[in-house]
SELOLO-316267 format. One line per 5 residues: number of its first residue (from 0); for each residue x, y, z of C-alpha. Coordinates in Angstrom, 2 decimals. Layout:
<pavexs>
NUM) X:Y:Z  ...;
</pavexs>
This chain:
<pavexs>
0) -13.91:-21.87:11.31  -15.63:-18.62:10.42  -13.86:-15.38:10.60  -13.93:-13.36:13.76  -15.70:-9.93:13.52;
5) -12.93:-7.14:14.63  -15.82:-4.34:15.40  -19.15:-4.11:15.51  -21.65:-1.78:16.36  -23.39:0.39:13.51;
10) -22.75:3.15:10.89  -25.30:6.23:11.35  -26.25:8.23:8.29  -28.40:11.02:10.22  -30.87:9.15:11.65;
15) -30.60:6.11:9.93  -28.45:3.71:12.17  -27.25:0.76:10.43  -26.11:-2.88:12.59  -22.57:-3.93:10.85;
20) -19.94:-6.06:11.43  -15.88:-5.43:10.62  -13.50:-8.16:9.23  -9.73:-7.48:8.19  -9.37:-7.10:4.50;
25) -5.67:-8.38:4.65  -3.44:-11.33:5.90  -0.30:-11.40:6.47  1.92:-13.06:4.08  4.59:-15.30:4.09;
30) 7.60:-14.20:6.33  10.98:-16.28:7.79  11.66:-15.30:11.34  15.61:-15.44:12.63  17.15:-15.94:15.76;
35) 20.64:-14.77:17.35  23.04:-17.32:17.57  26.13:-18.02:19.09  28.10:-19.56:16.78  30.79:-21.20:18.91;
40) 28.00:-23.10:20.95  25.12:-22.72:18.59  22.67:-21.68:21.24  20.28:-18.70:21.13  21.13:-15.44:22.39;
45) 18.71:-13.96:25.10  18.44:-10.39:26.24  18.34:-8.95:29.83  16.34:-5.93:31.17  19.36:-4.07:33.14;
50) 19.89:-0.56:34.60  23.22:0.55:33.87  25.14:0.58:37.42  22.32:-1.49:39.23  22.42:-4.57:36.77;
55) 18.94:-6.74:36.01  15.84:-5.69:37.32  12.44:-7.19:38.46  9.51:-6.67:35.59  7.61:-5.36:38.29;
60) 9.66:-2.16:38.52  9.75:-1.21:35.04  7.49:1.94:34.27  6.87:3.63:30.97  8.36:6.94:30.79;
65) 7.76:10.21:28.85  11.60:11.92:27.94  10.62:15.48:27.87  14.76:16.39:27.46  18.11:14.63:27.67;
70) 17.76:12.33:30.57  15.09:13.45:31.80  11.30:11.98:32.16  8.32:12.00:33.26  6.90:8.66:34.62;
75) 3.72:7.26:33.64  2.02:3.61:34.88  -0.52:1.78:33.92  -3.79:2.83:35.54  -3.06:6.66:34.59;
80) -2.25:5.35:30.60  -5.63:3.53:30.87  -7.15:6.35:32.25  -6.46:8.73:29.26  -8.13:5.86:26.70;
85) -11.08:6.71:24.75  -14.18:4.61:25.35  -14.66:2.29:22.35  -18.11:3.49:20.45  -20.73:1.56:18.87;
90) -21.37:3.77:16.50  -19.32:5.27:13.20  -20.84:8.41:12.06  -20.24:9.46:8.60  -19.89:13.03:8.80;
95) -18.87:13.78:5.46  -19.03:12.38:1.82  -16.40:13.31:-0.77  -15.47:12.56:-4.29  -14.17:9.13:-4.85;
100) -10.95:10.71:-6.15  -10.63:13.00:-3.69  -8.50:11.48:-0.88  -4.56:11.02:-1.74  -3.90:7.75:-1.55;
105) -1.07:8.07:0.42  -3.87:8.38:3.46  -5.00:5.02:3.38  -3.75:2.63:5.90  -5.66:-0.17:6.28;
110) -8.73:-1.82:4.63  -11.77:-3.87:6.33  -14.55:-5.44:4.82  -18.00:-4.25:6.28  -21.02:-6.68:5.71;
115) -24.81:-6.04:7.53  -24.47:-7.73:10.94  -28.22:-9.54:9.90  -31.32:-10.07:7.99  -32.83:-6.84:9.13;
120) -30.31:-4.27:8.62  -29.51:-5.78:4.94  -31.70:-3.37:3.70  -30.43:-0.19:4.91  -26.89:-1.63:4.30;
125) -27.71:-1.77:0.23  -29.35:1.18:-0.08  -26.03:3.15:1.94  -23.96:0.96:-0.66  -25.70:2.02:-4.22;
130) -26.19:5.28:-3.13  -22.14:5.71:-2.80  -21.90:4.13:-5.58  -24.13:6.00:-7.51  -22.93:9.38:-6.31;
135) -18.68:8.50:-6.34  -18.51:9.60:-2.85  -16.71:8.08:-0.04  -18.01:8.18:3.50  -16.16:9.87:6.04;
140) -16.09:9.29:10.01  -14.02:8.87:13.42  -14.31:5.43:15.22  -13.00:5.38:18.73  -11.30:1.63:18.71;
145) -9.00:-0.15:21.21  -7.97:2.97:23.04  -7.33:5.29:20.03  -9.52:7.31:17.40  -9.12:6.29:14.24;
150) -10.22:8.82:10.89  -11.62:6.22:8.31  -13.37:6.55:4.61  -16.21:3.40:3.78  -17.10:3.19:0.16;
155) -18.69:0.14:-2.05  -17.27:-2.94:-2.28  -18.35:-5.90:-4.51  -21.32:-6.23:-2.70  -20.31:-4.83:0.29;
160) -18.55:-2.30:1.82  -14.64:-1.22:2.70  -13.93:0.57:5.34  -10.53:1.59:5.44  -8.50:3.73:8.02;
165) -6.66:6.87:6.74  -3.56:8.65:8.18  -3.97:12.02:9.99  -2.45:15.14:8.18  0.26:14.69:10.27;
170) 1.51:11.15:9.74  2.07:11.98:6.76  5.34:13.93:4.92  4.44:16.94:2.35  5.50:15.53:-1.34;
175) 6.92:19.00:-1.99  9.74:18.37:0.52  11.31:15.57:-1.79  9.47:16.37:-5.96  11.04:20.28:-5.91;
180) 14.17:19.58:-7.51  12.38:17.42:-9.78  12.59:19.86:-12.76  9.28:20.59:-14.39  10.82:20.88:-18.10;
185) 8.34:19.15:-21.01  9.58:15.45:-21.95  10.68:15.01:-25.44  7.62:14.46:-27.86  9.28:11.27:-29.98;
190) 10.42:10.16:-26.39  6.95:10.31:-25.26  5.03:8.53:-27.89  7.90:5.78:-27.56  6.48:5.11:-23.67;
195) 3.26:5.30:-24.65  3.48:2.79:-27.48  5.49:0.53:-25.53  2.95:1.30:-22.09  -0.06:0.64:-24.28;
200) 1.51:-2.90:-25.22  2.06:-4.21:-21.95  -1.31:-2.84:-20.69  -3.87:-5.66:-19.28  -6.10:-6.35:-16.39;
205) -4.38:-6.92:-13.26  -3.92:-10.52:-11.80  -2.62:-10.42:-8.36  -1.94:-13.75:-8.07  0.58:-13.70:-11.02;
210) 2.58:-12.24:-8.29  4.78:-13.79:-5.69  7.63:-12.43:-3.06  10.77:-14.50:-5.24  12.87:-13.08:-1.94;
215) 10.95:-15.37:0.27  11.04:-17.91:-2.14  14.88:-17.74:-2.45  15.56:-17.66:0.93  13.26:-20.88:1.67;
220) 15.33:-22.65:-0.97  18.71:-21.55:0.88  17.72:-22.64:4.26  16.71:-25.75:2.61  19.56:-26.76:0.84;
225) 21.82:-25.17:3.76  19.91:-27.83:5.98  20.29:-30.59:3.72  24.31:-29.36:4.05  24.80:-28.07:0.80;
230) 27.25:-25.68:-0.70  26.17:-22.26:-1.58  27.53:-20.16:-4.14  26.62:-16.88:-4.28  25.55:-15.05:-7.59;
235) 26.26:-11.56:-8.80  24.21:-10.30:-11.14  26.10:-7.64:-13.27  25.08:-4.13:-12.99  23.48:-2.94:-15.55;
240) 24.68:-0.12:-17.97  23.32:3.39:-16.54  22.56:5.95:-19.68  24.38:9.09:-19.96  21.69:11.01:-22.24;
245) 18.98:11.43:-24.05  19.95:9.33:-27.08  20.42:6.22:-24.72  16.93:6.35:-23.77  15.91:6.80:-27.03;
250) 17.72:3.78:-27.77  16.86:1.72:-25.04  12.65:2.78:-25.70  12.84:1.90:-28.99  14.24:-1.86:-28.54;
255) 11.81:-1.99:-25.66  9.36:-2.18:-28.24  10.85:-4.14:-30.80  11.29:-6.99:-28.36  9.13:-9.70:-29.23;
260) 6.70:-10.95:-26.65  5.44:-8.01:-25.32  2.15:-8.10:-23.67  -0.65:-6.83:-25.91  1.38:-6.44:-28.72;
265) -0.52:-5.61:-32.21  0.08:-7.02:-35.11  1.75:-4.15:-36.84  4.10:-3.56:-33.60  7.17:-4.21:-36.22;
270) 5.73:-1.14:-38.22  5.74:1.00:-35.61  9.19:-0.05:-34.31  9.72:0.81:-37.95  8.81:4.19:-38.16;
275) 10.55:5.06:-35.07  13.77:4.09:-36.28  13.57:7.12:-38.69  15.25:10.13:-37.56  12.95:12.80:-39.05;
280) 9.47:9.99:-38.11  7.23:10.97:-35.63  5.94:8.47:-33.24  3.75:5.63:-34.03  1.01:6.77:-35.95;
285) -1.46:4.84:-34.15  -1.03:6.64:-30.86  -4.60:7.57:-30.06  -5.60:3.98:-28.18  -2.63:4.59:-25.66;
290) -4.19:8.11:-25.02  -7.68:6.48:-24.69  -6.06:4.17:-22.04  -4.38:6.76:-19.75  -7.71:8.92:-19.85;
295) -9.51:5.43:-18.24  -7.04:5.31:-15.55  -8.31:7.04:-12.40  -5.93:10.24:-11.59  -3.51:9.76:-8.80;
300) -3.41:12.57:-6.61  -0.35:13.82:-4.30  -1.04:16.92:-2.43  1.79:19.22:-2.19;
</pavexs>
């Protein structure tokens, strides 16, 4: 069954108009629903719409309301909510282009694929798509959508385009509120070069699909076993040991990196676990390639 388009309409680019179609990006993944029971009969618990000193109430009564203060609201129904909605456009207008690093990613929200809606707009659509590409810039609009206006950013994809909706200024809390305690003191130089080393080891291309919720997992396997009547026993896992200074760290940096096994380990990894050991020893002489791996990494910005 193919996919079912969530939009479309076109982008404009000045006067170039462009015929697209939006799909969701994501899926939901797996989830385990629960239920209230009553344990003494084993039946599900149900809830009641009541009005304290009237008891339950007809559906057909209930109103949204607006609590202005304590107690107190103003009453709103359907045909004057509806009445307020913006018309859903046709058209996404990118109004702006900005660097492709320029928008905190603590603004994006959402992500939909956008794909040329046929044979004659195909053009257009690849020419909008290399063009962003070329330049690093990121496209940026308001789409009126299912009664709300949304802020969004499209930029290449594959051989597409994403379009993905962004939070307004407002939804979304200043980091400077929770980092300004952080203190902004310079890390240890030996401590340093230990993360690095040990970062540089485990650093590889990134496999989604290595992943898996193991919460979701375990919880499937307890239903199942509490179905098949089973005894549980539950496990504690000890807490671990919580460092008091700087020479645990140290410590516990420097057998990070002697364990064996580590992910893009070299062959002289013992060396350098080595040299560390050393009191008076610098890092890891070979340093530079874990420097040359955080420069490749695109900056991650977090406005103040």
């Amino acid at each position: 069954m193919a996919a079912r388009a969530y939009w479309k309409g076109q982008i404009r680019l000045a006067l170039v108009s462009i015929p697209v179609e939006i799909f969701s990006a994501t899926k939901s993944g797996a989830s385990i629903a629960f239920n209230q029971i009553h344990e003494p009969t084993g039946k599900r618990i149900k809830y009641e719409k009541v009005v304290p000193g009237v008891g339950p109430v007809d559906p057909e009564e209930i109103v949204k309301g607006y609590q202005y203060e304590k107690g107190s609201y103003v009453l709103l129904n359907d045909e004057e909510l509806e009445a307020v909605k913006l018309e859903s456009k046709k058209t996404l207008e990118l109004t702006q282009f900005v660097d492709y690093d320029e928008i905190d990613v603590l603004y994006y929200e959402k992500p939909y694929f956008v794909v040329p809606a046929d044979d004659l707009a195909e053009e257009a659509f690849i020419v909008l798509r290399e063009a962003l590409r070329r330049t690093r810039k990121v496209g940026v609009g308001q789409l009126a959508l299912r009664g709300r206006e949304y802020l969004v950013s499209v930029k290449p994809c594959g051989r597409g385009l994403v379009l993905e909706t962004l939070r307004y200024a407002d939804e979304v809390n200043k980091a400077r509120d929770y980092f300004r305690d952080i203190s902004d003191a310079k890390p240890d130089e030996e401590l340093l070069d230990l993360a690095e080393t040990l970062i540089e080891r485990k650093t590889d291309e990134f496999e989604p699909s290595k992943y898996h919720d193991r919460y979701i997992e375990a919880l499937q396997e307890l239903i199942e076993r509490k179905r098949k009547g089973k005894t549980i026993h539950a496990e504690e896992d000890a807490a671990p040991a919580r460092g008091t200074n700087v020479i645990d760290l140290m410590a516990a940096l420097k057998r990070s990196i002697e364990k064996p096994g580590g992910s893009g380990a070299d062959t002289d990894g013992s060396k350098k676990a080595a040299s560390a050991k050393k009191p008076a020893a610098k890092a890891p002489a070979k340093k530079a390639p874990a420097k040359k791996t955080a420069d490749k990494a695109p900056p991650t910005r977090t406005r103040a």
